[in-house]
Structures are given as C-alpha cells and as structure tokens.
NUBADO-539216 format. One record per residue: x, y, z of N, C-alpha, C, CB in turn; chain; residue in one letter. Coordinates in Angstrom, 1 decimal. Glycine has a CB too. Layout:
N
NODE n_east n_north   n_up ca_east ca_north  ca_up c_east c_north   c_up cb_east cb_north  cb_up unit code
NODE      X       Y      Z       X        Y      Z      X       Y      Z       X        Y      Z    A    a
...
END
This chain:
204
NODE n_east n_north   n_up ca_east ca_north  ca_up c_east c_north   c_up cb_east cb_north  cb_up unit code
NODE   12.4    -2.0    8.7    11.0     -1.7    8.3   10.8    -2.4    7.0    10.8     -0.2    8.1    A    x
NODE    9.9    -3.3    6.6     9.5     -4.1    6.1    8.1    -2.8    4.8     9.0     -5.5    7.5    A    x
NODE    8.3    -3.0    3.6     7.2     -2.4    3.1    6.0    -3.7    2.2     7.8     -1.2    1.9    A    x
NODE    4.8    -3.2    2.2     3.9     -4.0    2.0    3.1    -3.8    1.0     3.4     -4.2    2.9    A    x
NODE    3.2    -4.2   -0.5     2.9     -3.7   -1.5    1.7    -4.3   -1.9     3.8     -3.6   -2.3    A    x
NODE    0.4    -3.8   -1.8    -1.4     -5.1   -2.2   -1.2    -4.6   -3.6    -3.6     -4.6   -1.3    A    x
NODE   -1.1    -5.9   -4.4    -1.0     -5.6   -5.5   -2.1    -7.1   -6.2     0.7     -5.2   -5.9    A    x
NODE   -2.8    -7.1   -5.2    -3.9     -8.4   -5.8   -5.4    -7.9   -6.1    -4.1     -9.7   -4.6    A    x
NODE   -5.8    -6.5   -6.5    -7.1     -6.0   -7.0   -7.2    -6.7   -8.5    -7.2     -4.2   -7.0    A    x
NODE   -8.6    -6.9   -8.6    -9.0     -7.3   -9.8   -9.2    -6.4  -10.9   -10.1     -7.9   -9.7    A    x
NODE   -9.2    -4.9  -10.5    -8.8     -3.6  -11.6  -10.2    -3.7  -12.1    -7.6     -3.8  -13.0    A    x
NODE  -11.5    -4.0  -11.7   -12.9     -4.6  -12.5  -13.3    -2.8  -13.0   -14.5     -5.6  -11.0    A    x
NODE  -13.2    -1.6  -11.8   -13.2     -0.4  -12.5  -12.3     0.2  -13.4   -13.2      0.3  -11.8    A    x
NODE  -11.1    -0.1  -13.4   -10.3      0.1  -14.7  -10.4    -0.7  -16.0    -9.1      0.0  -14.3    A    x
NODE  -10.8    -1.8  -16.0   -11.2     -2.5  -17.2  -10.3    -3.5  -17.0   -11.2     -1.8  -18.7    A    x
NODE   -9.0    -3.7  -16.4    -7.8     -4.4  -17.0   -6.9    -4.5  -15.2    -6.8     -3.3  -18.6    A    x
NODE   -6.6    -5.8  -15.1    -5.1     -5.3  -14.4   -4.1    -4.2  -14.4    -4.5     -5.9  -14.7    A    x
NODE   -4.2    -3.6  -13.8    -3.6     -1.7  -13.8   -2.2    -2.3  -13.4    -4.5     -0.2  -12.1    A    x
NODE   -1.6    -2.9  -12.9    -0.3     -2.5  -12.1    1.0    -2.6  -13.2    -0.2     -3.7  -10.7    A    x
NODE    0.6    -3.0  -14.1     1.8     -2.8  -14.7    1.5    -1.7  -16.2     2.2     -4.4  -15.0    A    x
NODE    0.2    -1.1  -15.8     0.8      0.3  -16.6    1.5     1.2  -16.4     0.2      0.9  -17.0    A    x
NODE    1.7     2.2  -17.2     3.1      3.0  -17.4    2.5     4.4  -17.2     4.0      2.7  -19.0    A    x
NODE    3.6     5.1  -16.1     3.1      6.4  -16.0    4.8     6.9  -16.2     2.1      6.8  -14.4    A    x
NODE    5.0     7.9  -17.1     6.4      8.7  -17.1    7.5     7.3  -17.4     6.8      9.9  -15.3    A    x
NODE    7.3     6.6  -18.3     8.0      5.1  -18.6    8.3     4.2  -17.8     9.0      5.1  -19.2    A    x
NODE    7.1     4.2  -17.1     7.7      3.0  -15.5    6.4     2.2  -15.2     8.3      4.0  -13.5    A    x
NODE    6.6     1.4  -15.1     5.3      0.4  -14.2    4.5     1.1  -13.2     6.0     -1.0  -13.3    A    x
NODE    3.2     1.2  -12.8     2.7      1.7  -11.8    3.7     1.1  -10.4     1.3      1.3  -11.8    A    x
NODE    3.6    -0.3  -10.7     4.3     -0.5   -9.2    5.5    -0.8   -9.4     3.7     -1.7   -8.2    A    x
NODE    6.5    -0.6  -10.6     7.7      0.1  -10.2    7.9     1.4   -9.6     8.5      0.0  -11.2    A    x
NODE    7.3     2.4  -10.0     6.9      4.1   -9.0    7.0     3.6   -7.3     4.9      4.9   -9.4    A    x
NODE    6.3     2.6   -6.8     5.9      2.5   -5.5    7.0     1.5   -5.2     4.4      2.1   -5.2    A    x
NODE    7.8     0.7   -5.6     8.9      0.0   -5.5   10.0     1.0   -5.1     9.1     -0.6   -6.7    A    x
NODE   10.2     2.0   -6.1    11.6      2.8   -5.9   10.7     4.1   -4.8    12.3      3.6   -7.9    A    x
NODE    9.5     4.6   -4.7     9.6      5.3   -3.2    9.7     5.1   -2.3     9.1      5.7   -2.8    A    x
NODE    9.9     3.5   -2.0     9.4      2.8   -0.7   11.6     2.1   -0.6     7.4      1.0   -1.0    A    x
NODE   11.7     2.3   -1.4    13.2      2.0   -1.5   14.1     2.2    0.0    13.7      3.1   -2.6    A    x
NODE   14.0     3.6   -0.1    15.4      4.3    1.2   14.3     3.9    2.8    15.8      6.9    0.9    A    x
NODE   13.3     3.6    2.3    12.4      3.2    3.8   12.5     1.9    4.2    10.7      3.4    3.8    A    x
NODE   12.6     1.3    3.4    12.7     -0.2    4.3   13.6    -1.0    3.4    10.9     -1.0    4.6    A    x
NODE   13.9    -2.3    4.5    14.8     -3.1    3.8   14.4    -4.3    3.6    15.8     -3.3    4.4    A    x
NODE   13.0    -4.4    3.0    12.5     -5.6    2.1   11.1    -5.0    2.0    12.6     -7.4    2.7    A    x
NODE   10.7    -5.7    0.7     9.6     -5.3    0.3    8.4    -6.3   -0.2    10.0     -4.5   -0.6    A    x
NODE    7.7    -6.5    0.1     6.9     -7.7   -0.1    5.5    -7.7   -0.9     6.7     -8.2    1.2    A    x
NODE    6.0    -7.6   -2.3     5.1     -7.7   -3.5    3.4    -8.8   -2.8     6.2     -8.7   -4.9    A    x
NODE    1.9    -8.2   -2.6     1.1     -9.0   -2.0    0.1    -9.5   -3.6     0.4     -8.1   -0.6    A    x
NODE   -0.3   -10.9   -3.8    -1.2    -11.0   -5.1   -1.7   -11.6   -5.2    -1.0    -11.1   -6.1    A    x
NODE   -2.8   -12.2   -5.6    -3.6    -12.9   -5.8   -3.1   -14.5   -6.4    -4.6    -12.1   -6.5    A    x
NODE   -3.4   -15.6   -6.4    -2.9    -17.0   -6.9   -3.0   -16.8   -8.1    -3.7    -18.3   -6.4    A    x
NODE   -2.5   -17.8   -9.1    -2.9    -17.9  -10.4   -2.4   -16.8  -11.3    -4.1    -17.9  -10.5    A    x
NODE   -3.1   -16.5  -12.4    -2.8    -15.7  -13.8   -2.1   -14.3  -12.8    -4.6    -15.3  -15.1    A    x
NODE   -2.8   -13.9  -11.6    -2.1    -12.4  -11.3   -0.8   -12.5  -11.3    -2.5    -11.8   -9.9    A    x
NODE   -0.3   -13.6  -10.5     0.8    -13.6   -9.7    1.8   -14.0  -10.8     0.7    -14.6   -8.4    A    x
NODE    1.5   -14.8  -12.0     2.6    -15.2  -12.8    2.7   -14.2  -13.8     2.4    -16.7  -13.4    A    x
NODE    1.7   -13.1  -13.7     1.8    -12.0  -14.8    3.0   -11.2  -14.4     0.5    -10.9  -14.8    A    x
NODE    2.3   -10.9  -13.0     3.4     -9.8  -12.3    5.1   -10.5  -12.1     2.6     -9.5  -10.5    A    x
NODE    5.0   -11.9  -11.9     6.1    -12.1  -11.5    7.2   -12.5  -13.0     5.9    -13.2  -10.4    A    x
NODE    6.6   -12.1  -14.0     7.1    -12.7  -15.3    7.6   -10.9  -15.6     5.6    -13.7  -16.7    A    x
NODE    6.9   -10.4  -15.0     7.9     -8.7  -15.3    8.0    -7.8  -14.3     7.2     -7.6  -16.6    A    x
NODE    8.6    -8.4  -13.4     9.3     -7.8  -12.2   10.5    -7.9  -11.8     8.9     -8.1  -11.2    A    x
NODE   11.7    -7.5  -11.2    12.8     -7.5  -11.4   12.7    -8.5   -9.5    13.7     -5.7  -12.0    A    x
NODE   12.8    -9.5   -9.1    12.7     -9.8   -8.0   14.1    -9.8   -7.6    11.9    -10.9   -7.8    A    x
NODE   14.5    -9.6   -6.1    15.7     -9.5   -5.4   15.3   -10.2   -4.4    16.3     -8.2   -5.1    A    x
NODE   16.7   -10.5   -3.3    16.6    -10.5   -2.1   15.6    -9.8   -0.9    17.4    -10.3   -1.9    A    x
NODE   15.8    -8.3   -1.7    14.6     -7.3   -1.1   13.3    -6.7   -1.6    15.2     -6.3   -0.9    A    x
NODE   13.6    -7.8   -2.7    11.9     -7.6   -3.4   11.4    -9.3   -3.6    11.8     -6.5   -5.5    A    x
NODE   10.4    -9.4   -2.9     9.7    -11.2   -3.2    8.1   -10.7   -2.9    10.5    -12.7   -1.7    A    x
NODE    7.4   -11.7   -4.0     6.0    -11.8   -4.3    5.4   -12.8   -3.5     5.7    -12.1   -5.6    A    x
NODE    4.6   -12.7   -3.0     3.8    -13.9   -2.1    2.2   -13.8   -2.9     3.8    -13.4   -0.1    A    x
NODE    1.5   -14.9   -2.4     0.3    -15.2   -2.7   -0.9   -15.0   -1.4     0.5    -16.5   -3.1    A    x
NODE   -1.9   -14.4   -2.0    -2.7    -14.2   -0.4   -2.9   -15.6   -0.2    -4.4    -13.1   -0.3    A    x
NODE   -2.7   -15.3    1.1    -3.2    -16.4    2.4   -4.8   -16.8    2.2    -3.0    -15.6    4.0    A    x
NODE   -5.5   -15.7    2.4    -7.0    -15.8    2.5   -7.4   -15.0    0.7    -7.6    -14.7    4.2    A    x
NODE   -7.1   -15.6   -0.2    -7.8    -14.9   -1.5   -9.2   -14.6   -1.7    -7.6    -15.6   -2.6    A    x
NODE   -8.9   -13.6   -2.3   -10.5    -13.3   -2.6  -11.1   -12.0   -1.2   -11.4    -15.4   -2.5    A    x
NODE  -10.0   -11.8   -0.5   -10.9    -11.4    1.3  -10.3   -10.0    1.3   -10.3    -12.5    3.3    A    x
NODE  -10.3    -9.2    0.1    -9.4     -7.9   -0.3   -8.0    -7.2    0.4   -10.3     -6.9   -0.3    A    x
NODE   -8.6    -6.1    0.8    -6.9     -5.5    1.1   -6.5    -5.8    2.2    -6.5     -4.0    1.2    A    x
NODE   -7.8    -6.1    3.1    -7.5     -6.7    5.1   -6.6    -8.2    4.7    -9.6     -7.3    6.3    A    x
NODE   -7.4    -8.8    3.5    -6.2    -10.4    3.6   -5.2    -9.9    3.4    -6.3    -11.8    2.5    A    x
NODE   -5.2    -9.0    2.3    -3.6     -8.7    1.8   -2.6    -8.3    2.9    -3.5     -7.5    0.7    A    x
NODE   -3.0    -7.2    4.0    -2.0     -6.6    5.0   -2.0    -7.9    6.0    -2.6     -5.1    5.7    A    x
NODE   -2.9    -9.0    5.9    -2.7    -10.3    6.6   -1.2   -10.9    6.0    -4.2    -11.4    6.3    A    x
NODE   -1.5   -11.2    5.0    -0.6    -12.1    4.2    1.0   -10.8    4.5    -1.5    -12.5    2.2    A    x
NODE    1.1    -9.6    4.1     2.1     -9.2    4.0    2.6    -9.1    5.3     2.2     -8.3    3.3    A    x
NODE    2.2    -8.7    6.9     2.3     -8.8    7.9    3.2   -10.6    8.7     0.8     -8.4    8.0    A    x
NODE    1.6   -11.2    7.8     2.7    -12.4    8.3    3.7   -12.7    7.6     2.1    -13.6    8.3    A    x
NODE    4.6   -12.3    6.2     5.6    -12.9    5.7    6.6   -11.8    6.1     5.3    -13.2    4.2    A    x
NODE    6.4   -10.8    6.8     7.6     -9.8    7.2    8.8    -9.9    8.2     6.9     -8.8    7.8    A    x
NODE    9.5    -9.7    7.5    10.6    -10.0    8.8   10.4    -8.7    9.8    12.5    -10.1    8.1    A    x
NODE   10.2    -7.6    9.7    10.3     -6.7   10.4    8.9    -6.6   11.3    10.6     -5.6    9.6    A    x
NODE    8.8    -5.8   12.7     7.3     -5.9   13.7    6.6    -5.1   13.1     7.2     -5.5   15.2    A    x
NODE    6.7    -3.7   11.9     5.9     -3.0   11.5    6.2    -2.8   10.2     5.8     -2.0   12.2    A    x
NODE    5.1    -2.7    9.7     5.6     -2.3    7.7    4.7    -1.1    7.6     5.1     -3.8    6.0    A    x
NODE    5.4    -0.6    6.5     4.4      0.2    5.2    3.5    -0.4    4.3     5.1      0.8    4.1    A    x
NODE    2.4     0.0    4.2     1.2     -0.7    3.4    0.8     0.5    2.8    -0.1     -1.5    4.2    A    x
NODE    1.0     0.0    1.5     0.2      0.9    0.3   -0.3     0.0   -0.3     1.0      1.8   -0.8    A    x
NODE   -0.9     0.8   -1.2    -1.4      0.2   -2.9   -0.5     0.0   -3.7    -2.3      1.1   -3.7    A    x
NODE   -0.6    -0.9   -4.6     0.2     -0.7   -5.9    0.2     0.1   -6.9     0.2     -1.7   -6.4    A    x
NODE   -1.2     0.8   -6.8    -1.4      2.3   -8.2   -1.7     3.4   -7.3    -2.9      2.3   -9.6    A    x
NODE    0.0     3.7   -7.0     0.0      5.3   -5.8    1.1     5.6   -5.9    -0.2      5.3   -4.1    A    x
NODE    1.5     6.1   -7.8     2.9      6.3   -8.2    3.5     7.6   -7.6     2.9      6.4   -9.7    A    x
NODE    2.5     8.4   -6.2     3.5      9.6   -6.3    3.3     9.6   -4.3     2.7     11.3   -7.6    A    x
NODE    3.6     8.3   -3.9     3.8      8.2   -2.5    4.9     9.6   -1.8     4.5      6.8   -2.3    A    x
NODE    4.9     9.9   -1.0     5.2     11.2   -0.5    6.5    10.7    0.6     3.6     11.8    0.2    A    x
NODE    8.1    10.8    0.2     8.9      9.6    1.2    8.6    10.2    2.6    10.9      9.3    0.9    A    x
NODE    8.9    11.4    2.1     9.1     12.6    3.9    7.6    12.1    4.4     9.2     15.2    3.7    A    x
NODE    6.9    12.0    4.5     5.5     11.6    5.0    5.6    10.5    5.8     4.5     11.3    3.9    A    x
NODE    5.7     9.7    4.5     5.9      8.0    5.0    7.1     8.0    6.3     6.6      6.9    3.4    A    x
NODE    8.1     8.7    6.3     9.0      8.6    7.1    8.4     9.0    8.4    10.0      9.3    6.8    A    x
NODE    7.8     9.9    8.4     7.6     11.1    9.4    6.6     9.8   10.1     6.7     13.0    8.8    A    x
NODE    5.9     8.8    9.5     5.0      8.3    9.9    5.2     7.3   10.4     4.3      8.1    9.2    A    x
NODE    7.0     6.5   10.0     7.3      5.4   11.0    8.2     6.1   11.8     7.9      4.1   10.4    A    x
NODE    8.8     7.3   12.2     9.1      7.7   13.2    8.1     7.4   14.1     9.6      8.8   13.2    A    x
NODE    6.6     8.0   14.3     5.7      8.1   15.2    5.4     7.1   15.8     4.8      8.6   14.7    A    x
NODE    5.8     5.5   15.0     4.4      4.5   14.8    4.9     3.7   16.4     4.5      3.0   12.9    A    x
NODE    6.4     3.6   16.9     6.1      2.9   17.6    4.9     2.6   19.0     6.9      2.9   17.6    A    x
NODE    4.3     3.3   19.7     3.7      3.4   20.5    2.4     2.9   20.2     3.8      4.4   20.9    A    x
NODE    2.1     2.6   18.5     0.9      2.3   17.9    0.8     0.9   17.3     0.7      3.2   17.0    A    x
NODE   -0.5     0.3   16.9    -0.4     -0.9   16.3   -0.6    -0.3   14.5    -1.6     -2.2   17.0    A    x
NODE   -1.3     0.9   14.6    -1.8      1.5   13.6   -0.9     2.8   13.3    -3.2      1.6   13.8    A    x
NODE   -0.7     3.6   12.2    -0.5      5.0   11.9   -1.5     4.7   10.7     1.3      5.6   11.6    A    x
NODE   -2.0     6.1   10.7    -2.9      6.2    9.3   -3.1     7.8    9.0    -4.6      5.4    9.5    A    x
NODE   -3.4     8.0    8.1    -3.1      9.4    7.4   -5.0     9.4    7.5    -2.1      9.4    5.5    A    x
NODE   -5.4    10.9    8.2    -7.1     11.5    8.3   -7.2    12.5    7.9    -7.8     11.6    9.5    A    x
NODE   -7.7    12.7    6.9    -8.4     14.4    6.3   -9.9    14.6    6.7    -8.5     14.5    4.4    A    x
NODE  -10.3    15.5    8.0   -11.4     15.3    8.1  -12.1    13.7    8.6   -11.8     15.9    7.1    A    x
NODE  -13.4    13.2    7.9   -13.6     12.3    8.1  -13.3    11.2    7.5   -14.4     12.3    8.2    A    x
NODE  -12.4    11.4    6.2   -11.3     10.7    5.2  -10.7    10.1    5.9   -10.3     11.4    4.4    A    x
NODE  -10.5     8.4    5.7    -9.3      7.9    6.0   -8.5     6.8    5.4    -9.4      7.5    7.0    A    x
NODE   -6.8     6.7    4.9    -6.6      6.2    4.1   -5.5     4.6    4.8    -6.2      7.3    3.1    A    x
NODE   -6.2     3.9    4.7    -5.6      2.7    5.3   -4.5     2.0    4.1    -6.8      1.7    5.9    A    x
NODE   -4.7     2.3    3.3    -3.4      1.9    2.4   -2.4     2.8    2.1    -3.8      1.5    1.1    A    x
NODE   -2.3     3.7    2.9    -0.9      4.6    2.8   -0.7     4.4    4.6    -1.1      6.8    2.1    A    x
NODE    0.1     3.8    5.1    -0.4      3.3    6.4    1.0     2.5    7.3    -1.7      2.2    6.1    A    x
NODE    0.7     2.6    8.0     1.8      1.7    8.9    1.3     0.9   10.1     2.9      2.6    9.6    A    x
NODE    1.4    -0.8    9.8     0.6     -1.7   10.6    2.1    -2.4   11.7    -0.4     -3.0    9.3    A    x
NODE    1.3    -2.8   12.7     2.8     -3.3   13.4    1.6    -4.7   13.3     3.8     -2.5   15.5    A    x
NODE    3.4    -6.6   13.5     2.3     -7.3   13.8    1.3    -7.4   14.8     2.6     -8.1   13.7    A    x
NODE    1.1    -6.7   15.3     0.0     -6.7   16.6   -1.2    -7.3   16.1    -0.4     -5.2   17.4    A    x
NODE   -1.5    -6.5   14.3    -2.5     -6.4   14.0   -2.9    -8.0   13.6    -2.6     -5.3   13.1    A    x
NODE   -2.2    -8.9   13.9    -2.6    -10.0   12.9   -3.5   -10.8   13.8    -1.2    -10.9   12.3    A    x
NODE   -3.6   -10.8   14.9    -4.4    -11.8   15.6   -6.2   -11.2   15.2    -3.9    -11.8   17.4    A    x
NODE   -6.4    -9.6   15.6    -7.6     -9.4   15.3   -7.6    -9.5   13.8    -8.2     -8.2   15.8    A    x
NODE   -6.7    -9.5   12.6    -7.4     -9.4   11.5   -7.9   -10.8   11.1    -6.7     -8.6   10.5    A    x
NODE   -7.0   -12.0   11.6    -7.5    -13.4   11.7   -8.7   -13.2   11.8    -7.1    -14.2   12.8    A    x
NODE   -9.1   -12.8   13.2   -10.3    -13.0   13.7  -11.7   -11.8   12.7   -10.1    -12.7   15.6    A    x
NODE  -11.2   -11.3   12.3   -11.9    -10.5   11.3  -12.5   -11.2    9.5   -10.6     -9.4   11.2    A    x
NODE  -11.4   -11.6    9.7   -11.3    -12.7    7.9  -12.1   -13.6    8.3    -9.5    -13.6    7.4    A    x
NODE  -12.1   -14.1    9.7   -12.8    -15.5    9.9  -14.5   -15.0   10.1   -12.2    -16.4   11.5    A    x
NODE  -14.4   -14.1   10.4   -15.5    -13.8   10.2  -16.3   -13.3    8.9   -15.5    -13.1   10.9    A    x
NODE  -15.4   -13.2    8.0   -15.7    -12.3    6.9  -16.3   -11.3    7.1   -16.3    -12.9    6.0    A    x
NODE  -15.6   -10.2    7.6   -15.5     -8.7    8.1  -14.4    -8.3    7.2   -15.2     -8.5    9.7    A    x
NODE  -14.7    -7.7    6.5   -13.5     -7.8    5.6  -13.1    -5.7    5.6   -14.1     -8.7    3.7    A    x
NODE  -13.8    -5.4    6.1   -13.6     -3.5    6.6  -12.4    -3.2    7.2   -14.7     -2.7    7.7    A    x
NODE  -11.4    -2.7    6.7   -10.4     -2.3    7.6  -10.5    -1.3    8.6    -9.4     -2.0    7.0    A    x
NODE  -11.5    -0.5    8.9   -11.9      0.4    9.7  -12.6    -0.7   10.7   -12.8      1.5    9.0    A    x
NODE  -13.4    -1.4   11.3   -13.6     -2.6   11.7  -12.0    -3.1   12.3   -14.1     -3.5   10.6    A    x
NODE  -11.0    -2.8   11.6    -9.7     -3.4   12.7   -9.2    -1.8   13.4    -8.1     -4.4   11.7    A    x
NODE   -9.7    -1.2   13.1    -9.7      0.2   13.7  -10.0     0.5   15.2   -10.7      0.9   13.1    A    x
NODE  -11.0    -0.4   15.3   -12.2     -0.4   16.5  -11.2    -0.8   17.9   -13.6     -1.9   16.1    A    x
NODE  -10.2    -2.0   17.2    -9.7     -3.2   18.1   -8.4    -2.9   18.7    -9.6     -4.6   17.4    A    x
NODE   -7.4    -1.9   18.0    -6.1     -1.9   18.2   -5.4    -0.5   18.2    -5.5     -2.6   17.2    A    x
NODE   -4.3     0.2   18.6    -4.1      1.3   19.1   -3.9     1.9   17.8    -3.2      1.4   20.2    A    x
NODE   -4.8     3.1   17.1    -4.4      3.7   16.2   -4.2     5.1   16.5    -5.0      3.5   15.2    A    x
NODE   -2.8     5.7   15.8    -2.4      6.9   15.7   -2.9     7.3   14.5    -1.0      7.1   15.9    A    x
NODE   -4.0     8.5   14.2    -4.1      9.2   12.9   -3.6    11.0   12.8    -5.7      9.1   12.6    A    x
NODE   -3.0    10.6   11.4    -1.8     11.6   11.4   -2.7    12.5   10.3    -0.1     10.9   11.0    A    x
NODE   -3.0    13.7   11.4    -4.1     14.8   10.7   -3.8    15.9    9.5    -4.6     15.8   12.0    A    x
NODE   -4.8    16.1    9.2    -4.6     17.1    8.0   -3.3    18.3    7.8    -5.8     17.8    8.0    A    x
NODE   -3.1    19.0    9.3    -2.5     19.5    9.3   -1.3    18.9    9.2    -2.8     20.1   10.0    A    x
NODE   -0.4    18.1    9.9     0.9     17.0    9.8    1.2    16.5    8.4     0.6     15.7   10.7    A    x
NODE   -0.1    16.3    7.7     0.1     15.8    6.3    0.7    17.1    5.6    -1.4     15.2    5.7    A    x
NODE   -0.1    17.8    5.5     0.3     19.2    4.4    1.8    19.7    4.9    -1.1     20.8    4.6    A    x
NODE    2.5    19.2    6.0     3.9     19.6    6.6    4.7    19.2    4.8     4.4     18.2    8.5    A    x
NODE    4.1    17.9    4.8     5.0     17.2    3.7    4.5    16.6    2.4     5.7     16.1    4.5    A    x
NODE    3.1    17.1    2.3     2.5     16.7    1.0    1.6    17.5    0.9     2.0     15.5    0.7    A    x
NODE    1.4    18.9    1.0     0.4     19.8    0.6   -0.3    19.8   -0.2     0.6     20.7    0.4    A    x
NODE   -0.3    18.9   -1.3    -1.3     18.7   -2.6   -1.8    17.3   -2.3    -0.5     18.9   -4.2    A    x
NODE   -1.9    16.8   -1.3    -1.7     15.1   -0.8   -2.0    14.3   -1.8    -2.7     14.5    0.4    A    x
NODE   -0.9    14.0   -2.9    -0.5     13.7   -4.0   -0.2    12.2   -3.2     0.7     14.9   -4.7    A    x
NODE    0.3    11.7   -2.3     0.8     10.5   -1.9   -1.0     9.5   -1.9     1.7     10.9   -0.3    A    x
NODE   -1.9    10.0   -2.0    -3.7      9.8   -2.0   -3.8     9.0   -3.2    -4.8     11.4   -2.2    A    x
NODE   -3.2     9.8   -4.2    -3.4      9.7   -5.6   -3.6     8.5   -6.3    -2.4     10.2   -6.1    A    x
NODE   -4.7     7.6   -6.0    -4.4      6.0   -6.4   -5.4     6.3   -8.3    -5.6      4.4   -4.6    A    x
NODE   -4.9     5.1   -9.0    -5.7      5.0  -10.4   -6.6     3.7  -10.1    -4.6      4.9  -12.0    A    x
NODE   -7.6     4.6  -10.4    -9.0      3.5  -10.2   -9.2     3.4  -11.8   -10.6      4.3   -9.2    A    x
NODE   -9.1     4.4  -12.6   -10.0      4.7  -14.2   -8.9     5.2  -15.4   -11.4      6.3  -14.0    A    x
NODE   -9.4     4.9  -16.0    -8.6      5.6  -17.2   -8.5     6.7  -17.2    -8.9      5.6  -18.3    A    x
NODE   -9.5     7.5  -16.9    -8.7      8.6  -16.9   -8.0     9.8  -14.9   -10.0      9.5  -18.1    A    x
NODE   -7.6     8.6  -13.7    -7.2      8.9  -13.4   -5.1     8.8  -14.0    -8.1      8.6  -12.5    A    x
NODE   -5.6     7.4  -14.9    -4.2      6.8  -15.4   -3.7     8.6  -16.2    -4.4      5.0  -16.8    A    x
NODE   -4.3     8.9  -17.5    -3.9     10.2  -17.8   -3.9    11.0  -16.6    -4.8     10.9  -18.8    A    x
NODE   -4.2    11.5  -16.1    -3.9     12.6  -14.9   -2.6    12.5  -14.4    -4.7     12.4  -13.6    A    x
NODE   -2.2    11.0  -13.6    -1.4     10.5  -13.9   -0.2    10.7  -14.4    -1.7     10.0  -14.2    A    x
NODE    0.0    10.6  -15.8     0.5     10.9  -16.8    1.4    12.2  -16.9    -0.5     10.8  -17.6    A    x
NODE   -0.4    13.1  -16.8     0.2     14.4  -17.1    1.0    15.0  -15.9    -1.0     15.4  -17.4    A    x
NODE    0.8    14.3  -14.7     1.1     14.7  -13.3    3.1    14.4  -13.7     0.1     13.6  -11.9    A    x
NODE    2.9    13.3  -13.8     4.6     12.8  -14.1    5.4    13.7  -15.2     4.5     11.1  -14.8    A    x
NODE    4.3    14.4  -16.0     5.5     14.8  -17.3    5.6    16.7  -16.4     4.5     14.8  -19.6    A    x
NODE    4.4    16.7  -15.7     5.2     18.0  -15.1    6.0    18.2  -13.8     4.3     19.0  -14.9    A    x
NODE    6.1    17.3  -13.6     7.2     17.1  -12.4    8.5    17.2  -12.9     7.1     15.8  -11.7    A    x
NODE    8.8    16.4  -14.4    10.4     16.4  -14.5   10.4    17.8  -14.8    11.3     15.2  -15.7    A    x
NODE   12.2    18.0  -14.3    12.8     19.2  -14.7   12.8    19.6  -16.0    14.0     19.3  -14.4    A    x
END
C-alpha cells in the first residue's frame, strides 16, 4: 500500500503555507508522515513546482520510503494531486489524505484498506458529508481523472459518478474514531490552536 500525501494547497485561507507548522513540536505533515507509517510501504510527498516544493523539500527528512514529486497537472487542485500520486505509486491502491490532518485515525485507515479491494474508491460519509482526502483510490481511477483534468472538471465527487465507490458510513466510522478527529484538517489559525490544544491533551 502506497500512501499519498497532497501537500500542494496555496494555504490562501490560512495566510501562509501551513504544512510545515508545528502542532505538539512536529511539522503538520510530519504528524501524517508517522500515521501513515505502519500502513504502507512508501509514501509519496504530492506539491506544487517551484518555491513549494524546494521549501518542503529543504526540511523534510526524504528516504527510500518517503519521496516528493511535482504535480503533473499544477494548478488543477487535489483531483491533479491524487493524479500525480496515483501515477507515481508503485502499489494498485493508496491512501490519500491531506497534509494538515495531524490526528489521522490508523485503525480506520486500516479498516478502510482491508475493505477497498472490490472498489476503485473507499471514502469515509457522514450523512451527506463526504471526505475524499481521507480516502483510498486504486489505479483504476487514473484514466477518468485524465479525462476529468482534460476537461477541467476538477470536483472529485464528479469522479464519484464514474467508478466503483465504497462509502464507509457513520456508523463504521465511530467503530474507530468516535470524535472523527481523523476530519480534523487546519484551514485557519485558529483551527491551528485547536490543534494545539488537542495535541497537549492527548499526551499522558
């Protein structure tokens, strides 16, 4: 299992590039680095060309099982990104998150690539909520999202329409994240304090 980290948002509601602030002394997307750890065996940092990519890659610890790529289609948001990390995967299905979703949920995520094979999609649905960046894509998805980008359709619900998705309901979720804390993305400053405060009451 291959994980798939979009870490090429412009942060335009947070004021700043978010991914490398610090929640409980760690990088946002070092938090989503080390949850996505025991799940898969490479991880594929996704970013935008230019100033993003040499920011991030000037303070990231890269391995064999951690490497940064550049979107394919820039500028065409999170659908290019799961393009670009899809196509650079060695594995047929990955994890796709966000990069500011320091409190991913592992038992969830697991529970979610046990299910996935029979699917091109797994996605987490609360009601009429749905979160396509806590998610599991197989490559099936790459031919329609081509054809999606080329269109500049850029809605990931739009690749919803086209390919076999499993959504993994409210009830299944609360099995293993009752506070669906794994949701938890920082858009604002002050979801970053929340954040914060969330991390200092967790440690023992």
């Amino acid at each position: 299992m291959t994980s798939i980290i979009l870490a090429g948002g412009r942060g335009s509601r947070f004021g700043r590039n978010k991914v490398l602030e610090t929640v409980g002394g760690k990088s946002l997307i070092q938090w989503v680095i080390e949850r996505l750890a025991t799940l898969s065996t490479e991880s594929i940092i996704v970013t935008a060309p230019g100033d993003c990519f040499a920011s991030l890659a000037a303070n990231i610890s890269l391995s064999p099982r951690i490497k940064m790529v550049a979107d394919i289609y820039p500028g065409k948001g999170p659908l290019g990104g799961i393009y670009t990390g899809l196509t650079e995967s060695a594995s047929s299905r990955a994890i796709v998150v966000g990069c500011d979703m320091p409190f991913l949920n592992v038992a969830l995520l697991d529970y979610m690539t046990q299910i996935s094979p029979p699917f091109d999609v797994v996605v987490p649905r609360i009601g009429e909520w749905v979160e396509p960046l806590c998610a599991i894509y197989s490559k099936n998805c790459l031919a329609p999202i081509q054809r999606l980008l080329q269109r500049n359709e850029l809605r990931i619900s739009e690749l919803f329409k086209v390919v076999r998705v499993k959504y993994v309901e409210e009830d299944e979720i609360n099995r293993f994240d009752p506070e669906h804390l794994s949701f938890f993305n920082i858009n604002t400053q002050a979801d970053l304090y929340k954040a914060r405060k969330l991390a200092i009451e967790a440690l023992p």
